[in-house]
C-alpha positions in Angstrom: 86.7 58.1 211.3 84.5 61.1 209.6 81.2 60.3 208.8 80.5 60.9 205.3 78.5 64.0 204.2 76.3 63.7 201.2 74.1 66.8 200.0 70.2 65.5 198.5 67.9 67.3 196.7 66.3 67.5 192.9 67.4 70.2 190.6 64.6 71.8 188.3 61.0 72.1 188.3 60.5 68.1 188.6 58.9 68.0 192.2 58.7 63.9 192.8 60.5 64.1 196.2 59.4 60.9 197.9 62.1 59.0 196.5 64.7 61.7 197.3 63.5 61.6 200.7 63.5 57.8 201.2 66.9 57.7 200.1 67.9 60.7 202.5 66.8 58.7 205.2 68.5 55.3 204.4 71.7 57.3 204.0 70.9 58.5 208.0 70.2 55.3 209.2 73.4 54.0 207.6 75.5 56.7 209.6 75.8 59.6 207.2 75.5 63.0 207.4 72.6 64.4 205.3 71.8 68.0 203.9 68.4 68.0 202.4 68.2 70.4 199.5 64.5 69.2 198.8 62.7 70.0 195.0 63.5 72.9 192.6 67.4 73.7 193.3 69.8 75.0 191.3 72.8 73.5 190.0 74.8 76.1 191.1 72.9 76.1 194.2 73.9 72.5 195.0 77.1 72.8 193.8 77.4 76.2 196.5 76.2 73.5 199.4 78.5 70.7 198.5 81.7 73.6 199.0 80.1 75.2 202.1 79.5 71.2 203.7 82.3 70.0 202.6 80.6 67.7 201.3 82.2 63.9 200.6 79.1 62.9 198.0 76.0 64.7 196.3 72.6 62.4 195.7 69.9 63.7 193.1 66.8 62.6 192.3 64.9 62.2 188.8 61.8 61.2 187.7 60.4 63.8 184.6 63.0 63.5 182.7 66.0 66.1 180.9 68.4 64.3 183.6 71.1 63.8 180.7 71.4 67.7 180.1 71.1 68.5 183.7 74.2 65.7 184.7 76.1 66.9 181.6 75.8 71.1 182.6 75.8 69.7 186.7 78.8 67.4 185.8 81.0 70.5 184.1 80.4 73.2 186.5 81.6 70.4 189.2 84.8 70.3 187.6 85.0 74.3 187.0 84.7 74.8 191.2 87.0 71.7 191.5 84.2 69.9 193.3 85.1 67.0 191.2 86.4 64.8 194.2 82.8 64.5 195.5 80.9 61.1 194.5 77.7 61.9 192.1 74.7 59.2 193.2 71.7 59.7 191.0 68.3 57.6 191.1 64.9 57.5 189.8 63.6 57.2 186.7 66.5 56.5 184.5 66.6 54.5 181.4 68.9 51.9 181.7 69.8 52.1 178.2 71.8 55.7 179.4 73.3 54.7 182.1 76.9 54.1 180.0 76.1 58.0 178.8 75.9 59.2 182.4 79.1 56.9 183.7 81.2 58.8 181.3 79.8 62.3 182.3 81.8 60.7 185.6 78.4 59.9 187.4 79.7 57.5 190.1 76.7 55.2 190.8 72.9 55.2 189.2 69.9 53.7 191.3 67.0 52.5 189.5 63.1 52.0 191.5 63.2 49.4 193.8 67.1 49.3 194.1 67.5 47.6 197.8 68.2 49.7 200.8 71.6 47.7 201.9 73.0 48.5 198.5 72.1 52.6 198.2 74.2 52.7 201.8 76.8 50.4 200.7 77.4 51.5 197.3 77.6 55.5 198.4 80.0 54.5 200.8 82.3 52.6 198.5 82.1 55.5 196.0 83.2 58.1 198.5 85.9 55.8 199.4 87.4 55.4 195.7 87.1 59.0 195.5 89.2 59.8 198.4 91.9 57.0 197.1 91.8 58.4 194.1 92.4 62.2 195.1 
């Protein structure tokens, strides 16, 4: 079985990586193949990664904000290079009143501070999974 391969990073000028990095490193030690972006990508930058990887899931990070825009503007051009079969994980500082707004954007999973360990690996896994039935 292929290990699944899910691009990290934060887009923009928010530069709160620790998280981003935890997570990157939970994914590893679950069995998955990381790519590392790190702080201040481009969506289109990303995007370019997750095509070049071939890429099963992307993870970004949050924590200053603007994340609706950014999904919604991330979310769209996914679709334009028909990346859309990738699983979209995001975490950090998310309101949990928008999390319905960023589940119909197609966001597959949201994490929130302090979501355990077992369920970040698990849940990425299941995503990719749905994805792939679904394609």
């Amino acid at each position: 079985m292929k290990k699944i391969k899910i691009v990290t990073g934060k887009i923009g000028l928010d530069d709160h990586f620790r998280g981003i990095i935890v997570v990157s490193d939970i994914l590893r030690k679950a069995g998955m193949e990381v790519v590392y972006l790190g702080s201040g990508q481009r969506i289109d930058a990303v995007i370019n990664t997750m095509i070049q990887e071939d890429a099963d899931a992307v993870g970004l990070s949050f924590q200053c904000g603007g994340y609706l825009e950014i999904m919604g503007m991330f979310m769209k051009r996914l679709k334009e290079l028909k990346m859309d079969h990738a699983a979209v994980i995001i975490g950090g500082t998310i309101h949990p009143h928008e999390i319905p707004k960023l589940k119909e954007l197609g966001i597959s999973a949201v994490f929130l501070p302090g979501a355990p360990s077992d369920d970040i690996a698990v849940t990425v896994a299941r995503e990719v999974e749905k994805k792939k039935a679904a394609a």
